[in-house]
Each structure stands twice: as structure tokens, then as C-alpha cells.
C-alpha positions in Angstrom: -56.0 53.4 -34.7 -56.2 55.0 -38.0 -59.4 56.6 -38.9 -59.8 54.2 -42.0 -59.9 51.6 -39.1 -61.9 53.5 -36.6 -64.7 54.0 -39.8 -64.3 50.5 -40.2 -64.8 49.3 -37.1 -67.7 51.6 -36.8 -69.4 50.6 -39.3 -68.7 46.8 -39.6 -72.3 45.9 -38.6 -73.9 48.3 -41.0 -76.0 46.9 -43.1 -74.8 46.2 -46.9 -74.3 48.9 -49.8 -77.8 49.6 -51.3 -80.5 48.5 -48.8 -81.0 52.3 -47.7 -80.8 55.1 -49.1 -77.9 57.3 -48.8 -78.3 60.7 -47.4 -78.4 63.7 -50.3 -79.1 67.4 -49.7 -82.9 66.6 -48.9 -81.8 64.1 -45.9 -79.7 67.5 -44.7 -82.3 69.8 -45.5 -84.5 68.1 -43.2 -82.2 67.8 -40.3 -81.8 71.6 -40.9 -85.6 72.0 -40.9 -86.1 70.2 -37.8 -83.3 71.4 -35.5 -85.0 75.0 -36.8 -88.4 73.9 -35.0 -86.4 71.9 -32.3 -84.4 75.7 -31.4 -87.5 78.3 -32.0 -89.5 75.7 -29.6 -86.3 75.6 -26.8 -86.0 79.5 -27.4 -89.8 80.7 -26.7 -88.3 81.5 -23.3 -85.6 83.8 -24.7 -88.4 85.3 -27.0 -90.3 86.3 -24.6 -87.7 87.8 -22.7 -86.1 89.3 -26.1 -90.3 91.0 -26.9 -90.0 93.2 -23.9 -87.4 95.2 -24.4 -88.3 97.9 -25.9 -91.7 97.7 -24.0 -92.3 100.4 -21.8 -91.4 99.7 -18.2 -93.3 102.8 -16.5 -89.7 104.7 -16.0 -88.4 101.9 -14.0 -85.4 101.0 -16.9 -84.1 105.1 -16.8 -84.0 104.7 -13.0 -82.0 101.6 -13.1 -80.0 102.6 -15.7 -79.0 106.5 -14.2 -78.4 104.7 -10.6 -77.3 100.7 -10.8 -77.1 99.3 -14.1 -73.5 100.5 -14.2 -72.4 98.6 -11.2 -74.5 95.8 -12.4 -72.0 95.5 -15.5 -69.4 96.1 -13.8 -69.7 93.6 -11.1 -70.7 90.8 -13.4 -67.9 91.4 -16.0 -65.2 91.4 -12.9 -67.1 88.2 -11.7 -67.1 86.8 -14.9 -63.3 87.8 -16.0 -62.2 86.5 -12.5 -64.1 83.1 -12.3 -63.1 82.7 -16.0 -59.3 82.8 -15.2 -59.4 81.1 -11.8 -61.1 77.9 -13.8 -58.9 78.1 -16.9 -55.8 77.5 -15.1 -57.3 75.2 -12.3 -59.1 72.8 -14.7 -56.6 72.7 -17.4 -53.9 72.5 -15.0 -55.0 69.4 -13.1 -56.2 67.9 -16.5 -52.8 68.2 -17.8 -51.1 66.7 -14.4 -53.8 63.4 -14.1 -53.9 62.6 -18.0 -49.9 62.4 -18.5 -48.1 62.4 -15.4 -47.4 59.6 -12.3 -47.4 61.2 -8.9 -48.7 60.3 -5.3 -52.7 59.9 -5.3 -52.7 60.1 -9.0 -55.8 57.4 -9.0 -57.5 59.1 -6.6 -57.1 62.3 -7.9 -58.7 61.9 -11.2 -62.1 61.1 -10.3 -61.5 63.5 -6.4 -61.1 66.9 -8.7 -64.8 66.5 -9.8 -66.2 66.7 -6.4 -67.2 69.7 -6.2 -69.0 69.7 -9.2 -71.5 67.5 -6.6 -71.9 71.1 -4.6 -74.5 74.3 -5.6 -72.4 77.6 -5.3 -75.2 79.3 -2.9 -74.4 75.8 -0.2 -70.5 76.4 -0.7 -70.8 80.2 0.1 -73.1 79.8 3.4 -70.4 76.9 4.5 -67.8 79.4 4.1 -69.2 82.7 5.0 -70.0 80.8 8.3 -66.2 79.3 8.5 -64.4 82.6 7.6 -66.5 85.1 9.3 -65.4 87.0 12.7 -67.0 85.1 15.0 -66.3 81.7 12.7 -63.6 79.0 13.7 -60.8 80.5 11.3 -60.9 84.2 13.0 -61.6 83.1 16.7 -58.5 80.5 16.7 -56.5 83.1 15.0 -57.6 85.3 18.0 -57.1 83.0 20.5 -53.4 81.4 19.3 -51.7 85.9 18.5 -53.7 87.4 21.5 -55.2 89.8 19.2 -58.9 91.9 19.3 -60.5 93.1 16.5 -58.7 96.1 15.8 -55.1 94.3 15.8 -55.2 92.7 12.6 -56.5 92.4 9.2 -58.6 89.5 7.6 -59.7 89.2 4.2 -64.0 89.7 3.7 -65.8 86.6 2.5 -68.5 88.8 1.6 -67.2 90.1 -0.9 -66.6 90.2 -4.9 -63.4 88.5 -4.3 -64.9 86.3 -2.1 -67.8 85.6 -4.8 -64.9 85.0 -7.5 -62.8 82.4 -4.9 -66.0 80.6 -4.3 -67.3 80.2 -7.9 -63.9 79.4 -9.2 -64.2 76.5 -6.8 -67.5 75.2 -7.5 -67.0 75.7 -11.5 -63.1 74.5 -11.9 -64.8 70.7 -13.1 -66.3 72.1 -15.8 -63.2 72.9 -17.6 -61.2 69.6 -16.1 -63.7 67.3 -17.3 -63.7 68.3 -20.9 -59.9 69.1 -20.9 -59.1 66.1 -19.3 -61.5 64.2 -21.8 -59.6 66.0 -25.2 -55.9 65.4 -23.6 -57.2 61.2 -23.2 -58.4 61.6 -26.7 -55.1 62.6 -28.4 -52.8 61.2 -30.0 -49.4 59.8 -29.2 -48.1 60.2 -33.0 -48.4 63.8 -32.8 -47.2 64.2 -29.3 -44.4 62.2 -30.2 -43.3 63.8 -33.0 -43.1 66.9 -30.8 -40.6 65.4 -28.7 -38.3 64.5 -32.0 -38.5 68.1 -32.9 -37.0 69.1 -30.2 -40.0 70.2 -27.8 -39.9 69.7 -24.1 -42.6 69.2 -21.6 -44.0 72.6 -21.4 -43.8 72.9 -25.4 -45.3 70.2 -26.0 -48.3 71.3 -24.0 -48.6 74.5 -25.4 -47.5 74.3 -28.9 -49.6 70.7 -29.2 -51.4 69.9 -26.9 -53.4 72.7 -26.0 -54.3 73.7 -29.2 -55.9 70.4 -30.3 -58.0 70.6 -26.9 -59.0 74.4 -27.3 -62.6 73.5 -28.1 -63.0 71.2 -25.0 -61.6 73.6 -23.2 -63.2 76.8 -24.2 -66.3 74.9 -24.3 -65.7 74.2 -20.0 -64.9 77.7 -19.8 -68.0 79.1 -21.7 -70.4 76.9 -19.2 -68.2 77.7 -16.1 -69.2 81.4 -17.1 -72.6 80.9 -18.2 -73.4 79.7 -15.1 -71.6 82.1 -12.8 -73.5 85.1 -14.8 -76.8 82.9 -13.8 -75.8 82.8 -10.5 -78.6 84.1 -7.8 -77.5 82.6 -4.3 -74.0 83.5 -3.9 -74.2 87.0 -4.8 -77.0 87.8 -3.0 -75.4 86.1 0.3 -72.5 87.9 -0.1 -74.0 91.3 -1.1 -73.1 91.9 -4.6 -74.9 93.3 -6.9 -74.9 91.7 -10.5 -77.4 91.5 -13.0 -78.9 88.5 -11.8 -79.7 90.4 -8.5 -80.7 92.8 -10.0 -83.5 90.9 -12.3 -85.0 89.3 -8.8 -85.1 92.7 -7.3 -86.5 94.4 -10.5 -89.2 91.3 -10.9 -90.2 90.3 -7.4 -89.6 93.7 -5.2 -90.1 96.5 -7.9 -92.9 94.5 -9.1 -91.9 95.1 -13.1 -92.1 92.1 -14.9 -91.0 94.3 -18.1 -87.8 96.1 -16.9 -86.8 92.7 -15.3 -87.0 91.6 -18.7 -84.8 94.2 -20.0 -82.2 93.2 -17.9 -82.7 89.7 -18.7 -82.3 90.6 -23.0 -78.9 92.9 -21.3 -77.1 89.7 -19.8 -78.0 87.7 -22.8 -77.0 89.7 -25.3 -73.5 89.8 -23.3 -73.3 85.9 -23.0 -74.2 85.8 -27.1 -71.4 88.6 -27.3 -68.8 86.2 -25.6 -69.5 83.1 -28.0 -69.1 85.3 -30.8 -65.8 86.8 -29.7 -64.7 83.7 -29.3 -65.9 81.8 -32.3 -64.5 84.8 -34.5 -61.1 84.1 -32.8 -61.1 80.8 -33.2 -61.5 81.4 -37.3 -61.3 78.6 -39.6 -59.3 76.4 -37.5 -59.6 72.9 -37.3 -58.6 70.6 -34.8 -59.7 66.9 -35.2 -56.8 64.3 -35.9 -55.4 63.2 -38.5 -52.7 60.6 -37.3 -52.7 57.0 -38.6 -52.1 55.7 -35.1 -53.7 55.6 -31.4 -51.9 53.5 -28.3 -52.3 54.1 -24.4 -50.7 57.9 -23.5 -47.2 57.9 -22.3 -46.9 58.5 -18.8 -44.2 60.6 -17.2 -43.1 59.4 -13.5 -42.3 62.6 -11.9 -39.5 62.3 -9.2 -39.9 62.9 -5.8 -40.4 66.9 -5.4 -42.2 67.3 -8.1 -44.6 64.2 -7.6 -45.1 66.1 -4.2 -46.1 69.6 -5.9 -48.1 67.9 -8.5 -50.6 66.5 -5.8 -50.6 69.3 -3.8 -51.5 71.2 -7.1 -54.5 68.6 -7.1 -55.5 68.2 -3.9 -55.5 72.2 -2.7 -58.5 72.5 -5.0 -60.2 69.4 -3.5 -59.3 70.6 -0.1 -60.6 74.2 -1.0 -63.9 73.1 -3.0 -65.1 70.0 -1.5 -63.7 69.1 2.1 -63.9 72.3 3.5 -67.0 73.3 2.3 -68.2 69.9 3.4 -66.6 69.8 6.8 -68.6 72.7 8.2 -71.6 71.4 6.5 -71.4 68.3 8.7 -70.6 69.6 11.6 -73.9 72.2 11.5 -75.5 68.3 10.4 -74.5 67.1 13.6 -74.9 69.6 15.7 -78.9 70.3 14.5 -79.6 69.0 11.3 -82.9 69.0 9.7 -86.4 67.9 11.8 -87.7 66.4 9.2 -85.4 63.8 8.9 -86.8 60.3 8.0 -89.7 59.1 5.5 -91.1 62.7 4.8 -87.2 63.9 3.9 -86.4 60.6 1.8 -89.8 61.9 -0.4 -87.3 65.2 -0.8 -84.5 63.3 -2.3 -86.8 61.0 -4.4 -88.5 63.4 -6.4 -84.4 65.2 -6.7 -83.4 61.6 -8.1 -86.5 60.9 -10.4 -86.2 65.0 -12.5 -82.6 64.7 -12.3 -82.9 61.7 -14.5 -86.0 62.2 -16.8 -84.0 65.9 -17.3 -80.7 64.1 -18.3 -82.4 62.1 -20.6 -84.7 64.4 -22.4 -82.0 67.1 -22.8 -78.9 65.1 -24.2 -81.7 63.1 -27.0 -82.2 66.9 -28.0 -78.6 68.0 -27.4 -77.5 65.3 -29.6 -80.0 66.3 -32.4 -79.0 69.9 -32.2 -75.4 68.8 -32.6 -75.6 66.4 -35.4 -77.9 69.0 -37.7 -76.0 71.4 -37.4 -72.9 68.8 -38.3 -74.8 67.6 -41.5 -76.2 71.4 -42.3 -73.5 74.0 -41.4 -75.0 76.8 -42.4 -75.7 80.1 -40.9 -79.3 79.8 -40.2 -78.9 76.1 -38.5 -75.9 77.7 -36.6 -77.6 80.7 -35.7 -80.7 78.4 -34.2 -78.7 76.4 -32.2 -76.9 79.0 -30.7 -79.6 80.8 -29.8 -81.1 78.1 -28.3 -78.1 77.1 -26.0 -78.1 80.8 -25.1 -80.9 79.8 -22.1 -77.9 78.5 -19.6 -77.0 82.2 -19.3 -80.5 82.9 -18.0 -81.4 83.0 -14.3 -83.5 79.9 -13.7 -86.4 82.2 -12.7 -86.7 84.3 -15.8 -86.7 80.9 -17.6 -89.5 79.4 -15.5 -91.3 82.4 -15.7 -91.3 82.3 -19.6 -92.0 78.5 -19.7 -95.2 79.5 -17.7 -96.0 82.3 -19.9 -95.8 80.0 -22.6 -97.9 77.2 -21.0 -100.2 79.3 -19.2 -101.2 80.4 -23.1 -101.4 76.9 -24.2 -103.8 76.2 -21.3 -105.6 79.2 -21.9 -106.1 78.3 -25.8 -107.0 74.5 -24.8 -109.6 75.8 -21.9 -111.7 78.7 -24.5 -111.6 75.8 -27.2 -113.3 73.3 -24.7 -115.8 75.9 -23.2 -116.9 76.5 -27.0 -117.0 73.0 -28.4 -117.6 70.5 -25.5 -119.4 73.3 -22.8 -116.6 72.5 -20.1 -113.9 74.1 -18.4 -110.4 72.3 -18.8 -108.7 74.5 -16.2 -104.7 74.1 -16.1 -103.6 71.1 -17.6 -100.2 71.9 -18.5 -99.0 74.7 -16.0 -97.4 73.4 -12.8 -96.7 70.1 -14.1 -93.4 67.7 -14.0 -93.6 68.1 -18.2 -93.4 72.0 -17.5 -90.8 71.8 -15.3 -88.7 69.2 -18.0 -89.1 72.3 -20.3 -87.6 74.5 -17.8 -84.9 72.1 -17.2 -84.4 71.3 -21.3 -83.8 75.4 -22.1 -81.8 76.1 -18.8 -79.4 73.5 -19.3 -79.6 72.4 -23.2 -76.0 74.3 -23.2 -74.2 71.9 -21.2 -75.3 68.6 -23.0 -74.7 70.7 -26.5 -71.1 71.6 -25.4 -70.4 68.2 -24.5 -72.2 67.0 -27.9 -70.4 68.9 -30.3 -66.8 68.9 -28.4 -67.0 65.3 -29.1 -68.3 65.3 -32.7 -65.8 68.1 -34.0 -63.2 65.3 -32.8 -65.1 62.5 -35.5 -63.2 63.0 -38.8 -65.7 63.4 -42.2 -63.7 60.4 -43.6 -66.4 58.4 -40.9 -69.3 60.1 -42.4 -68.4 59.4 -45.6 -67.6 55.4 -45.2 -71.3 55.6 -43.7 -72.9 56.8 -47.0 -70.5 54.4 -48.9 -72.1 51.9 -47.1 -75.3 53.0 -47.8 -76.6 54.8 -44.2 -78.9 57.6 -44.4 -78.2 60.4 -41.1 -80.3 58.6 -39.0 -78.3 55.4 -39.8 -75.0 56.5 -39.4 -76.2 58.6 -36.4 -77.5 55.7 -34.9 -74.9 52.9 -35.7 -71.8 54.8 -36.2 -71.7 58.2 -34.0 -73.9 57.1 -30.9 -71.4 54.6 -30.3 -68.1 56.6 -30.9 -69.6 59.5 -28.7 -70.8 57.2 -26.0 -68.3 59.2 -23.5 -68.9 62.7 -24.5 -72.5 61.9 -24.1 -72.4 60.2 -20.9 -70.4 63.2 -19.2 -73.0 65.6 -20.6 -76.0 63.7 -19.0 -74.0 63.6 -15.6 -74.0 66.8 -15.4 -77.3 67.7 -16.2 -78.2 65.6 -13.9 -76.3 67.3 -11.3 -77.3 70.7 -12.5 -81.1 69.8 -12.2 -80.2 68.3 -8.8 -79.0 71.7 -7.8 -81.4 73.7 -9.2 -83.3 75.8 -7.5 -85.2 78.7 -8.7 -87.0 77.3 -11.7 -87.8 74.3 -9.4 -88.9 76.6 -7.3 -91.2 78.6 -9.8 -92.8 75.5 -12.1 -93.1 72.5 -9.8 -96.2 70.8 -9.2 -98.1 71.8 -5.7 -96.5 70.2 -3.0 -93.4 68.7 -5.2 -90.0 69.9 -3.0 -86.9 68.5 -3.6 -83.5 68.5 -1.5 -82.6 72.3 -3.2 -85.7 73.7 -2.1 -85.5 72.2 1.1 -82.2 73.8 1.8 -82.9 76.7 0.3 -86.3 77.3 2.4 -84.0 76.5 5.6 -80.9 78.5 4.7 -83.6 81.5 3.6 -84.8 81.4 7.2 -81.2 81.4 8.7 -81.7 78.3 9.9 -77.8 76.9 8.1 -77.7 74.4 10.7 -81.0 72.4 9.6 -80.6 73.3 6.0 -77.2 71.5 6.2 -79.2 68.0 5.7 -80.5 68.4 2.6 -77.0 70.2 1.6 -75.4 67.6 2.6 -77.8 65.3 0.8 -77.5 66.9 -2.6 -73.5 66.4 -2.5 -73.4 62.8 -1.6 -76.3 62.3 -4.5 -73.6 63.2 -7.3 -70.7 61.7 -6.0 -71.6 58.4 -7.4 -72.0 60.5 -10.6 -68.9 61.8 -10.8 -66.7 58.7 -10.1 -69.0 57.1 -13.2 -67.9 60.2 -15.4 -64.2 60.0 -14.1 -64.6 56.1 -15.1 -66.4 56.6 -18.1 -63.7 59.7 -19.4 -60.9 57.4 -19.1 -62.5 54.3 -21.0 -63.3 57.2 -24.1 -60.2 57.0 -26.0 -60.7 55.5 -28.6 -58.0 52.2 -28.6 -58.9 51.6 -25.0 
């Protein structure tokens, strides 16, 4: 479909030429203006983190920094340089294979590969240090089948940074194959085509074409996959690694120093911010929406026999790996304890997951979306700057962002309480602290990133020649937000709520921090147990959290292949 006929299509039930007014620089301005308010609100967080550091922290930041700070960055770049490659190749591998190839379990495959999205890190990392350790199943059949003791053979350490790495790279790989697999659907056959007549083969063709026009879907996978492993508590602190992350829980909660805990905080920022840049900077002033006058249903290459074979076992080893493994040991602890609580009590867990993992999904794409579409109609420096600075709260630990979301509220209550004791004579008390609207807060700056990535990966692919037809036609931005983009974005937006929704369903530390008294959900639940050593009953609610998002990720899979546009 051209994109004459896509505009046209989108806007055939606009309204006529002249009954509102089109959009000028004042309609832009204001968009600018708002996603300004909308970014400095999202970031007070971040600016509370940022107004410590260069507060003094009593000594405590020279000790760090003369004994652990170096292996704090070094850890966390390895970490980060690792888990980046591992999911670069895994997602955009199996992306590639589903979207334009015809092998064994194909079907099956395409919405399978997202499983482990459905899985926190920290549950993946207990299943396998139990299942790799010595005295685990692996190492004790391996013992019993050779004969051997401990001393006559050599077995790789689970707890360890390459074991952190392997495990991350499992539980993050979706992030790059959903939005890869999401720009391959979306392109075009034209250009793919006209690849072939120049004389490209298959492996050309995907790198000279193909991966090039998806570049921004896929460096936008690989910028959450690591924003979220440098955010990661739970499996580095299992496995005994220190990162930054450890060391901002050990600075805040053991040290007792709120301030240098901070410090550390603005440090791993400032590295996440350095990462976009880099990468934004290298990316220049390339484009890469389509231009083609045509769209029809991707040609799809039936592989022969081998290589159907090595094409699903590319597939499945990462399933296998990520999800059944991982899973497989969970159940079995299930069965073999499980948790007490089972029953109404433990059904009250998983409602209150269900009920924030949906208000959170809602609230945070509505702002994504607004975010993305400002900055769209205003491109310039200070609307850019603002978003990304507010986006920049994924690379936070979920603690330091709930504790800044109760500094903030705790301030607010403070404020309403003195002005009620001077003008009514009563005491208000906490009205906002420790509330589910808190805790939405929490969840809107910890995860705005992935709902934005998803937002503006799917608006750089809508050509200006749409925007334009929509202020021929007489629509405002709100208009043509409303009746033309909503609709054409309908899949990039539905995979970004997903997994927001599965992010808050994982969440744990921020949950942890901000939620109302008495409020648990399935993460804390496990968490509590697994804290305790007690795997076996914390296996439950594990086990619980992973069968909540696979429903989720089938809809996404579903939902990513009715997005190209033609379908």
C-alpha cells in the first residue's frame, strides 16, 4: 500500500476541510510545553537523585570510591557488554528466522520465543543455581553416570559473572525479538525485492536491507534489554556480584547513607544517558521509514530439510534454555512443597498483581504516547532533551525510584497537613504516601522507557506525508493523533502495554517500598520466601507470575503479526 493510500485510508473518516482548525506553530508549541511539565513531573525522582551528588556523604563516597567503585564499573560494563551481545544476536536472529522463513514449529515458535519475557531474572537464577549447583541434578548425574568425585572434573560456576550474563541474556533476548520481529513484518517487499534483482542473496539482503531499516526497533530492544540488566538487584546479589546496583542497596540500607547511595545512583545514570547518546550520535541523520509505493504479505522461504532442522533448533535452544528449564525445576520444588498459603489468601496475592499490572499499563502508554507524539510535532532540543531524561528512570533500581517518589509525596503530604493544621485546626496525616496512586508513579518513571521505545519505534516508521494529509484535511494534533496515528500504531502500542504489564507484574522492589499496608502481590511473595531460603515454597507464586503473562505474550505475538500494515 502506498503511503498516499495508507493517509487516505487513515484519514477517510476525518471530518471535512475547515471544521477545525489546522495545527500552526502554537498547536506545537503547546505539545512542547506540556511534554516539558509531563517529563520534569516523571523526572522528580531522577532530581532528587541528581541534588545529592555533590552533597556531602560523611566520607562514605572516598571509601567507596578508593576500595569498590572500580569493580562496581567494571562488573556492570562486562554485564552490560555481555548481555547486550548475547540478546543482539539471539533476538534478531530468531526474528529474522520466524518473520521470513518456513521450518518445523515455525507457528509455534513465534509466539514460544517470548516466554521468557513471562519470567523475573532473580526466579530464573534461583531455578538454575539450584539445577547447576554441586549437589543439584545436573552435577550429581554427571557423578553418578563417569564415576567421578569432586576433585575429578571441572564444571562451570553458576554463581558467577558469566553465569549472571547467561541468565540475563535469557530473560532479556524478547526484548530485542519483539521489536525486530515487529520492524522485519513491517517492511516492505518492493525494497526487499529489488535486492534480490540486484544481485543480493539471503544473507545480503539481511544485512545490506533489511537490518538497517529495522536498526531503530532493534537498538531500541537492546537499549531496554540493558537498561534493565544495569537495574538489576536479584540476580547479582544471588550470585555474588558486585555491580552498582548492589552496591546502592548496600550503601542505602546497610551503610545507612542515603546520600552516597545517591551518588551511586546519579553514577549509573549518567552511564545509561552516556549509552543513548553514543548511540543516537552514531545513528546521525539517518532515516529509515519507507518510501515504497507498495505493501503485500512477506515472501516466505521454505527451507529444506537440514536447514529447517537448524533453524528450529536455533529457536527452540533459547526456549529450552529460558523458559522450560527454568520452569521445570520450578515445578518440581512446586510439587514437592509449594507454598502454605495456597488457596483464597494466595489468590488475594495474584489479584492485586493483576489489578497494578493493568492500571500501570494503562497510565504509562497514555503518557508514553504523549511523550512520543510532542516530541514528533516539536523536535527540538529542549523537547528531546525532556523526554530523554525522563525515560532515563528504567535505568534506576526500583528502590531508589520508590524512595524518591516518597520523598516527593511525603513533601506533598507534609505541605497539605501544615496547610490544614493552619486553616481548618486538623491534622490530615498521610494522604498520599503509601497509596496505590503512589505506587502508579513509581511504576510510570521505572518503566515510562519501555512504552516510549515502543511509542516512537512505531511513529519514526509513519511517513510526514500522513501528517500532512491530516492538516490538509483540517485536523489539529490532537485530531490527527486521535483519528489517524492511534489507529496505525495500534500494534506498537499494544506490545508496549504487554510488557509493562509484565514488568509491573515482576516488579519487586518499588512494590516493595510504596505499597499500601498489607498490599502483597505474587513478587513479594516469592521474594519474602526465596529471601528466607525457603525456594521450594516461593516456587508458587514463581510459578504463578509466569503463567500470568503467558496469555500476554501469545496476544502480543498475535497482535505483532496482524501490524503490517496490508494485513
Amino acid at each position: 500500500m502506498t503511503d498516499a493510500a495508507l493517509a487516505h485510508r487513515a484519514t477517510a473518516f476525518l471530518p471535512a476541510a475547515g471544521r477545525s482548525r489546522p495545527a500552526g506553530r502554537s498547536g506545537a508549541r503547546r505539545w512542547a510545553v506540556m511534554a516539558v511539565v509531563i517529563a520534569v513531573l516523571v523526572s522528580v525522582p531522577l532530581l532528587a537523585v541528581f541534588a545529592n551528588l555533590f552533597a556531602s556523604s560523611g566520607g562514605v563516597w572516598t571509601h567507596l570510591a578508593e576500595t569498590v567503585l572500580p569493580r562496581y564499573v567494571a562488573n556492570s560494563l562486562w554485564l552490560a557488554a555481555g548481555v547486550g551481545c548475547g540478546t543482539l544476536v539471539i533476538g534478531t536472529a530468531t526474528a529474522w528466522l520466524v518473520t521470513m522463513y518456513r521450518f518445523p514449529g515455525r507457528g509455534l515458535f513465534e509466539w514460544a520465543l517470548l516466554l521468557p519475557l513471562a519470567a523475573p531474572g532473580y526466579v530464573m537464577a534461583y531455578a538454575y543455581a539450584d539445577f547447576l549447583q554441586f549437589v543439584g541434578p545436573v552435577q550429581t548425574a554427571l557423578r553418578d553416570w563417569m564415576g567421578w568425585s569432586r576433585s575429578d572434573y571441572w564444571f562451570p560456576e553458576i554463581r558467577s559473572l558469566g553465569g549472571a550474563i547467561f541468565v540475563l541474556t535469557l530473560a532479556s533476548y524478547p526484548y530485542v525479538y519483539l521489536l525486530a520481529r515487529s520492524a522485519f513484518l513491517g517492511q516492505s517487499v518492493c525494497v526487499l525485492e529489488v535486492s534480490r534483482t540486484l544481485g543480493c542473496g539471503q544473507w545480503q539482503m539481511f544485512r545490506r536491507v533489511a537490518l538497517p531499516l529495522a536498526r531503530p526497533a532493534i537498538v531500541a530492544g537492546v537499549a531496554l534489554a540493558l537498561m534493565e540488566t544495569l537495574a538489576e538487584f536479584g540476580t547479582v546479589q544471588h550470585f555474588g556480584i558486585d555491580t552498582f546496583t548492589t552496591g546502592i542497596y548496600r550503601t542505602w540500607f546497610a551503610l545507612g547513607t542515603p546520600v552516597a547511595a545517591a551518588q551511586l545512583s546519579a553514577l549509573l545514570v549518567v552511564f545509561v544517558a552516556a549509552l543513548i547518546v553514543v548511540e543516537r550520535w552514531s545513528r546521525g541523520q539517518a532515516r529509515f521509514h519507507h518510501t515504497t509505493p507498495r505493501w503485500r504479505n512477506l515472501p516466505e522461504r521454505r527451507l529444506g530439510r537440514f536447514g529447517g532442522w537448524v533453524a528450529a533448533a536455533v529457536c527452540a535452544l533459547p526456549i529450552l534454555l529460558g523458559f522450560f528449564v527454568p520452569g521445570g525445576v520450578l515445578l518440581r520444588m512446586a510439587i514437592d512443597g509449594g507454598d502454605p498459603l495456597l488457596g483464597a489468601q494466595f489468590l488475594g496475592f495474584a489479584r492485586n498483581s493483576l489489578l497494578l499490572g493493568a492500571m500501570a499499563a494503562a497510565l504509562v502508554v497514555s503518557v508514553a504516547v504523549l511523550l512520543a507524539y510532542a516530541a514528533r510535532l516539536a523536535p527540538g532540543r529542549i523537547v528531546r532533551g525532556a523526554v530523554r531524561v525522563a525515560t532515563l528512570g528504567y535505568a534506576m533500581p526500583g528502590a531508589v525510584v520508590a524512595v524518591g517518589v516518597l520523598i516527593a509525596f511525603g513533601h506533598l503530604d507534609s505541605t497539605v497537613d501544615a496547610w490544614a493544621r493552619r486553616t481548618l485546626g486538623v491534622s490530615t496525616g498521610l494522604i498520599f504516601s503509601g497509596t496505590a496512586a503512589a505506587l502508579l508513579i513509581a511504576y510510570l518513571v521505572r518503566f515510562l522507557a519501555v512504552a516510549h521505545n515502543a511509542a516512537e519505534a512505531s511513529l519514526a516508521k509513519v511517513t510526514p506525508h500522513i501528517d500532512q494529509a491530516a492538516r490538509v484535511l483540517g485536523q489539529g494534533p490532537r485530531g490527527a493523533l486521535r483519528l489517524v496515528h492511534l489507529p496505525i500504531l495500534r500494534g506498537g502500542l499494544l506490545t508496549g502495554a504487554l510488557l509493562v504489564f509484565v514488568d509491573v507484574m515482576k516488579e519487586l522492589p518499588a512494590t516493595l517500598i510504596v505499597r499500601p499496608f498489607d498490599f502483597d502481590t505474587l513478587a513479594i511473595r516469592a521474594y519474602r520466601l526465596a529471601s528466607d531460603e525457603r525456594l521450594a515454597e516461593s516456587s508458587t507464586a514463581s510459578l504463578a507470575i509466569v503463567l500470568a503473562g503467558i496469555l500476554p505474550v501469545m496476544l502480543l505475538s498475535r497482535a505483532i503479526g496482524r501490524a503490517r500494515p496490508g494485513a
